[in-house]
MARVOKE-919387 format. One line per 2 residues: for each residue x, y, z of N, C-alpha, C, O. Coordinates in steps of 0.05 Angstrom, whole numbers, always signed. Example, Ala and Ser with C-alpha at 12.3 -4.5 7.8 and 13.67 -1.06 7.14 Angstrom:
<recs>
+264 -114 +156 +246 -90 +156 +264 -66 +156 +285 -66 +169 | +257 -45 +142 +273 -21 +143 +258 +1 +157 +268 +23 +161
</recs>
This chain:
<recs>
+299 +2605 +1385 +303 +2621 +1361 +281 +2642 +1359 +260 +2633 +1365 | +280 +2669 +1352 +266 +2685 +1344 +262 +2687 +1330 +276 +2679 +1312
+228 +2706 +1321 +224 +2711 +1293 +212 +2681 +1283 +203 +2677 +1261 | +212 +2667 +1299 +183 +2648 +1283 +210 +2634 +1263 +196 +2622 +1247
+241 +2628 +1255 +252 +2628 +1235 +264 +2598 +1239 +278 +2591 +1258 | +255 +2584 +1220 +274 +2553 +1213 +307 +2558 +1207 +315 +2580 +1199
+320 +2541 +1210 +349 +2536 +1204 +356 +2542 +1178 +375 +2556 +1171 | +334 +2527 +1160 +330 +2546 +1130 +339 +2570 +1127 +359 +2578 +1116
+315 +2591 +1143 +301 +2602 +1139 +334 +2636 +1149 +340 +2658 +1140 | +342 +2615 +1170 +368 +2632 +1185 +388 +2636 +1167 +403 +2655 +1169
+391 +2619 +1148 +419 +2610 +1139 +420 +2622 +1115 +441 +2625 +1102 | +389 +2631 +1103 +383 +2641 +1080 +394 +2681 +1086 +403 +2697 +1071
+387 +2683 +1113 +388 +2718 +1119 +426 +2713 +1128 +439 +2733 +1123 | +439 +2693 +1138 +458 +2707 +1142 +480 +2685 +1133 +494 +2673 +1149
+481 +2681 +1098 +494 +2665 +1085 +519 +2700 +1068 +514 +2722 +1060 | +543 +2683 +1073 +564 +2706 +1072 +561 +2733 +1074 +569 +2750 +1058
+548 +2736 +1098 +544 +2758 +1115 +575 +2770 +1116 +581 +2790 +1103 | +594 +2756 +1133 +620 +2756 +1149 +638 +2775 +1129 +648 +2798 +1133
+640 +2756 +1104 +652 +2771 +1084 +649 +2789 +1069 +664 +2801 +1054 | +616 +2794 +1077 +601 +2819 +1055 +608 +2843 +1083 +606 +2866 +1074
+613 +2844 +1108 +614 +2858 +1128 +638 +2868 +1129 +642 +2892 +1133 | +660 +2847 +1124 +693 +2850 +1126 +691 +2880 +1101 +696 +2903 +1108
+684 +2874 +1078 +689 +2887 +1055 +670 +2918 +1071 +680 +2937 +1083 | +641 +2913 +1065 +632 +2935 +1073 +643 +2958 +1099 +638 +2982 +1101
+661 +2936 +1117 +672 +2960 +1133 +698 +2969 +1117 +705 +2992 +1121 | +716 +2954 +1096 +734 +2972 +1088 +731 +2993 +1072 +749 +3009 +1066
+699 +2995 +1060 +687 +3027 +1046 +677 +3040 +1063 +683 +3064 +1063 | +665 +3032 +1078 +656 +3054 +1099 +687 +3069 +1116 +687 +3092 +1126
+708 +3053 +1116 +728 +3074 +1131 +737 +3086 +1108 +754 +3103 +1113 | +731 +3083 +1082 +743 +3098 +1064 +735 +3116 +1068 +745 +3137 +1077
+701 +3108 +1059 +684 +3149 +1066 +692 +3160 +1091 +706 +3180 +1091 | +688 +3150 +1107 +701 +3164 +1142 +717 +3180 +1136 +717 +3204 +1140
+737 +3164 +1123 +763 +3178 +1122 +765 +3207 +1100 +783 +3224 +1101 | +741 +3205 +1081 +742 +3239 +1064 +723 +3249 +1079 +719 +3273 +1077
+708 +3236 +1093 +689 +3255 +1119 +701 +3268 +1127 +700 +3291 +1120 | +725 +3258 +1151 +746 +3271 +1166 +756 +3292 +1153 +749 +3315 +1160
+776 +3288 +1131 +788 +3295 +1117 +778 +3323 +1110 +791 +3343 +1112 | +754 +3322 +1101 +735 +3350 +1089 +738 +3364 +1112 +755 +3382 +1112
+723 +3358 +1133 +712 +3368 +1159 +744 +3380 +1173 +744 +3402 +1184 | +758 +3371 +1171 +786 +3369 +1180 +802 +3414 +1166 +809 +3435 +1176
+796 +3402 +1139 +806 +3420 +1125 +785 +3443 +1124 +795 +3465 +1124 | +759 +3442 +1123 +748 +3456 +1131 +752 +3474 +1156 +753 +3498 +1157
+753 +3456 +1179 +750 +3470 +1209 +784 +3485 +1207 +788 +3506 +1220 | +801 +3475 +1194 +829 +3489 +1198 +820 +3515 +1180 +818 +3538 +1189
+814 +3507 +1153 +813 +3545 +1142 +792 +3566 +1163 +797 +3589 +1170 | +772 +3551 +1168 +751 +3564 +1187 +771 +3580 +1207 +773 +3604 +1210
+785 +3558 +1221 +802 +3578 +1243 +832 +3594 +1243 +847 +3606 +1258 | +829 +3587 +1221 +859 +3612 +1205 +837 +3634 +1200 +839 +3655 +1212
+821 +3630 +1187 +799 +3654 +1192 +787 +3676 +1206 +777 +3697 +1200 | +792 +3661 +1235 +780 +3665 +1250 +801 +3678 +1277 +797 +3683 +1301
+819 +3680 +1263 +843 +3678 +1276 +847 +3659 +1306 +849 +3669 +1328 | +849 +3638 +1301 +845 +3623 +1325 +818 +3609 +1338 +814 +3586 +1347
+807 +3626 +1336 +780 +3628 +1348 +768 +3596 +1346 +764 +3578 +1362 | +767 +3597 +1327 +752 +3572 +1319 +764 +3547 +1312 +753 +3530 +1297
+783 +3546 +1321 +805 +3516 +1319 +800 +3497 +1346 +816 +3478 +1348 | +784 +3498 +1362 +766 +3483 +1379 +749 +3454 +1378 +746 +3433 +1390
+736 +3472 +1348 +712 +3458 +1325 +735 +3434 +1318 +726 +3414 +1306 | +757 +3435 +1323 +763 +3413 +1300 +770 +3389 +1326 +778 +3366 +1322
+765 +3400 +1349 +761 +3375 +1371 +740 +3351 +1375 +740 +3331 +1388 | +715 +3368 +1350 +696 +3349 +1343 +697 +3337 +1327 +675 +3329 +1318
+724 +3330 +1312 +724 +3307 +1290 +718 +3279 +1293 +709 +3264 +1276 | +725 +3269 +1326 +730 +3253 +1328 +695 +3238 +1334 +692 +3216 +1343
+675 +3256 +1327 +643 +3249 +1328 +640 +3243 +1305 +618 +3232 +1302 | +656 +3244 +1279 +634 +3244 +1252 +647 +3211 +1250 +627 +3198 +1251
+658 +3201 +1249 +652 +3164 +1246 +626 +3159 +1270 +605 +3150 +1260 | +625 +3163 +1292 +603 +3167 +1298 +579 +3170 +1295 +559 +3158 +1301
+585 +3190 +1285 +554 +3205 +1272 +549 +3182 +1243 +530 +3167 +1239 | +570 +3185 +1229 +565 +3168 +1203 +554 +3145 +1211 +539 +3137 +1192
+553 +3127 +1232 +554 +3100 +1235 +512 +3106 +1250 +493 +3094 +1241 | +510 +3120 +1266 +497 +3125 +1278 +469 +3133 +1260 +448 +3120 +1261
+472 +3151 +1249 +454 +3166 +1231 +443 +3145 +1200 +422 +3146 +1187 | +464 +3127 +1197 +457 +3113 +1175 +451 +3089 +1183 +443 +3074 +1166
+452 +3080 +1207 +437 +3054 +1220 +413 +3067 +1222 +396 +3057 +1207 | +405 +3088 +1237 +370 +3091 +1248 +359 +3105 +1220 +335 +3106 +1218
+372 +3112 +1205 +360 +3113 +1170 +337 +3093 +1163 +335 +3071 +1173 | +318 +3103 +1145 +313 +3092 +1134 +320 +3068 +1115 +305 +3050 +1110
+354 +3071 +1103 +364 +3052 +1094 +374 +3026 +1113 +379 +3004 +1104 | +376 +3034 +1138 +379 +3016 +1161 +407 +3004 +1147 +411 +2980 +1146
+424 +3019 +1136 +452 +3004 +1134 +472 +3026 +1130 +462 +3049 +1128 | +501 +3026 +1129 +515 +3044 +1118 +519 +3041 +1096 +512 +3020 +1085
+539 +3069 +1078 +531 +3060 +1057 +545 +3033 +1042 +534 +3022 +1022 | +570 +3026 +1054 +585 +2999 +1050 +558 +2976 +1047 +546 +2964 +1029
+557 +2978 +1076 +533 +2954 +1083 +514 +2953 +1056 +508 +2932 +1044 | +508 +2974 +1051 +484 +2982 +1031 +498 +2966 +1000 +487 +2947 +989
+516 +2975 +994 +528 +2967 +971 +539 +2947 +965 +545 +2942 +942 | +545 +2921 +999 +538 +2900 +985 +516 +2877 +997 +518 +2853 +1002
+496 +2896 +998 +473 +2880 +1002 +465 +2867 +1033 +456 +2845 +1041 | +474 +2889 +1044 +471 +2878 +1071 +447 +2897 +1085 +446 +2920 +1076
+429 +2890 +1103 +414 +2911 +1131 +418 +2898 +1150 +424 +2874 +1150 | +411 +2918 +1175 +411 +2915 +1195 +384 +2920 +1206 +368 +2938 +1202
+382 +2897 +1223 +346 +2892 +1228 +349 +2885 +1259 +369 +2872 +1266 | +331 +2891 +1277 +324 +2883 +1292 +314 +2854 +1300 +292 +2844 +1294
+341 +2840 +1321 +338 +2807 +1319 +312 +2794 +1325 +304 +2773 +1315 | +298 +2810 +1347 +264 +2800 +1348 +242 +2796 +1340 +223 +2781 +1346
+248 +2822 +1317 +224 +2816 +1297 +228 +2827 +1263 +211 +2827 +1244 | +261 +2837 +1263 +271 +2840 +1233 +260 +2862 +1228 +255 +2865 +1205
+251 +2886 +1249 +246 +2910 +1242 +277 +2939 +1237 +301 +2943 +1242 | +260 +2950 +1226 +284 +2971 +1231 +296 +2984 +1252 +282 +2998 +1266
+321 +2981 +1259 +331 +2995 +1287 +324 +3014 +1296 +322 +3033 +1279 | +315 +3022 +1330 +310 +3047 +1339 +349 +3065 +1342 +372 +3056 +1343
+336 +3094 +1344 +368 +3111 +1346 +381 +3098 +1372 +406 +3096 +1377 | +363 +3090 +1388 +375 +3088 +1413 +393 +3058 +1405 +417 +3058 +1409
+381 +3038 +1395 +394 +3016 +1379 +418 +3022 +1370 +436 +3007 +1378 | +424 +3043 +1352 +443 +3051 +1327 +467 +3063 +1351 +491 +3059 +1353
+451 +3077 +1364 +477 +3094 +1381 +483 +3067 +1408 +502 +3073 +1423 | +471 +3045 +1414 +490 +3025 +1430 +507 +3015 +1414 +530 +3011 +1421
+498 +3008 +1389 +513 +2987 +1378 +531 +3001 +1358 +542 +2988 +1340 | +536 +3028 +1359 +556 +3044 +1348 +577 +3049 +1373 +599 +3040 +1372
+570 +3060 +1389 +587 +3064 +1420 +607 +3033 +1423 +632 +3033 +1422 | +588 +3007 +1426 +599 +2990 +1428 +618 +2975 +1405 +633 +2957 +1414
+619 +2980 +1386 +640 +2973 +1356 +659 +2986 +1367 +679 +2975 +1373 | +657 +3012 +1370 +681 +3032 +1369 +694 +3025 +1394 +719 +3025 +1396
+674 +3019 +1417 +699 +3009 +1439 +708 +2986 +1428 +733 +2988 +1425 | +696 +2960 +1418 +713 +2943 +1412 +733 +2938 +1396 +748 +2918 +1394
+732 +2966 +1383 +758 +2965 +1360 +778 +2985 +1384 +802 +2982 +1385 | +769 +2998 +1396 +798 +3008 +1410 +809 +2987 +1427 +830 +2992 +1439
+800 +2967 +1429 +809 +2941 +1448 +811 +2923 +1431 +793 +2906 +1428 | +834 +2923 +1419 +845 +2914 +1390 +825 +2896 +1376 +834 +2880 +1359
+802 +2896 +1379 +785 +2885 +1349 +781 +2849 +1361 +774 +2833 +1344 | +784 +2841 +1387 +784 +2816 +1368 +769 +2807 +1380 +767 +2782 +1381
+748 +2828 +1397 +724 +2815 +1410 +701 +2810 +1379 +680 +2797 +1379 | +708 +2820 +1364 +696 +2815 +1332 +698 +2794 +1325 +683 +2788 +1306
+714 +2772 +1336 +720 +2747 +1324 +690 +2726 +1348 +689 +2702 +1351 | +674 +2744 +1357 +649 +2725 +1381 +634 +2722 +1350 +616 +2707 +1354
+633 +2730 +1323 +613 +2727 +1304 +624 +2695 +1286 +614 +2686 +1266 | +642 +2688 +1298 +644 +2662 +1285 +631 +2640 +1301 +625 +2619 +1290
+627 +2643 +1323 +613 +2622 +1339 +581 +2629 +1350 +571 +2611 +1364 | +567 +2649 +1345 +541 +2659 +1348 +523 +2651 +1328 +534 +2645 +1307
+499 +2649 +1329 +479 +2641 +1309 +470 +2677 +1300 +470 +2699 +1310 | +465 +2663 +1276 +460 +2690 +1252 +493 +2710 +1244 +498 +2728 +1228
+512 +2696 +1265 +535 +2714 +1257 +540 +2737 +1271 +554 +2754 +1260 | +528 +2744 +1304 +524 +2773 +1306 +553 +2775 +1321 +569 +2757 +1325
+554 +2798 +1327 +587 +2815 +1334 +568 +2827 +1368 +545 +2836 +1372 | +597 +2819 +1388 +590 +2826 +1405 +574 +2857 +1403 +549 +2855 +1407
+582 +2876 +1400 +551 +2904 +1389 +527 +2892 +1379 +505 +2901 +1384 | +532 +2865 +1363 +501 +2870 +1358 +484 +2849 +1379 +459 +2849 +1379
+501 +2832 +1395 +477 +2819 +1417 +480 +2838 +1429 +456 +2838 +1435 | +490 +2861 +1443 +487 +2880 +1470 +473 +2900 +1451 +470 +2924 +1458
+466 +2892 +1434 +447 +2919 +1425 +415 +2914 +1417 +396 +2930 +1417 | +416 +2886 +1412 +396 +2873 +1397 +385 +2869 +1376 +362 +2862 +1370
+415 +2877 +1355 +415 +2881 +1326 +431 +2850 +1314 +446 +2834 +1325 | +415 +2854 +1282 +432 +2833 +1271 +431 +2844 +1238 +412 +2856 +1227
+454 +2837 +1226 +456 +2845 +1206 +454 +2820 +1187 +464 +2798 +1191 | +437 +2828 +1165 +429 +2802 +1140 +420 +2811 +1124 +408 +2833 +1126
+425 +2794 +1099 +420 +2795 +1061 +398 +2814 +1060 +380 +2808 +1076 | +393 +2836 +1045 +374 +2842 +1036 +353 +2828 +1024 +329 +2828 +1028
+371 +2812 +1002 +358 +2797 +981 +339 +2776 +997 +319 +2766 +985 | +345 +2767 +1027 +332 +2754 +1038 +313 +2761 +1056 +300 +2747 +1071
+313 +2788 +1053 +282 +2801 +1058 +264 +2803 +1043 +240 +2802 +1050 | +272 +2806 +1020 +251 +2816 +999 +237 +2786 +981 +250 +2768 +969
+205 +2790 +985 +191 +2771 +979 +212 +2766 +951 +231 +2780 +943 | +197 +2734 +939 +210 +2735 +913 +187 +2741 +895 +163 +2735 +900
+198 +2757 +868 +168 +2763 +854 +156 +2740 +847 +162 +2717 +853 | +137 +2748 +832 +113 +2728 +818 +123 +2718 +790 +140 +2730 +777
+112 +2697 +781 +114 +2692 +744 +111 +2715 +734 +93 +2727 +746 | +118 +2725 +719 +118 +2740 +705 +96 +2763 +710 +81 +2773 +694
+99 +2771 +742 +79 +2793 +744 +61 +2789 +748 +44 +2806 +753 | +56 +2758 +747 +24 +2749 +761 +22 +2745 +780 +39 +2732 +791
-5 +2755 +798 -1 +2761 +826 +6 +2728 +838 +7 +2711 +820 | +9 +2721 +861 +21 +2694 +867 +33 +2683 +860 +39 +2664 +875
+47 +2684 +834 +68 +2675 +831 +63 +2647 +814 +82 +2631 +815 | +39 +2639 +798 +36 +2625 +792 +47 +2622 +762 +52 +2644 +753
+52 +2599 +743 +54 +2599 +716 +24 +2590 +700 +13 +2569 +702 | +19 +2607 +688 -2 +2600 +671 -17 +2577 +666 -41 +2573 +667
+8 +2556 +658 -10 +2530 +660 -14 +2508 +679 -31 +2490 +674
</recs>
């Protein structure tokens, strides 16, 4: 096991992960999808504009799920914004750091092939420890609870966490 982490300690970072992931990817294709959508309608008036010219641009639509997936992993928020909203990051399995880009762009490359190869290499996260999806062992990512990152506070603001009496 990595990360120095007890069975506790595992079960606490990736307790209904699966289902907080399921949900978070059906908002994230929502946004994708007015990403597209914008970008879409945009690059068409652009090249009625342009008379032609620029109806090319709209060959790069097929980068912004990409980009979206890519750019908000090596973020500072280390999640998308689904992931983000319900309480999920993505951390690095060796030491629970934040992903490098080079990280974000394997384990984005690799989702997207596995969903063009009908999805059901997604089903390796029911039998893996921590829950990971084939992208995130070939990437070296793992996704878990926020809430189970963050120390817990103190009594009432007192440093350590002690109660008064």
């Amino acid at each position: 096991m990595t990360y120095g982490l007890s069975m506790i300690e595992d079960e606490l970072l990736t307790r209904g992960v699966l289902a907080r992931r399921l949900l978070a990817w059906c908002v994230d294709v929502f946004l994708v999808a007015i990403l597209v959508a914008a970008c879409w309608t945009t690059g068409l008036v652009f090249g009625l504009m342009t008379l032609g010219l620029g109806m090319p641009l709209l060959g790069l639509l097929p980068l912004v799920p990409l980009a979206y997936h890519c750019l908000f992993l090596a973020s500072s928020l280390s999640a998308t914004p689904g992931q983000a909203l319900f309480g999920l990051r993505v951390r690095r399995n060796d030491d629970m750091g934040q992903p490098s880009f080079a990280q974000a762009v394997v384990s984005t490359l690799i989702f997207y092939m596995t969903l063009a190869t009908s999805g059901l290499l997604l089903l390796v996260a029911l039998f893996t420890i921590r829950k990971r999806t084939l992208h995130d062992l070939l990437s070296g990512l793992v996704v878990v609870r926020e809430r189970a990152l963050t120390p817990p506070a103190g009594f009432w603001n007192i440093p350590g966490g002690r109660s008064p009496t």
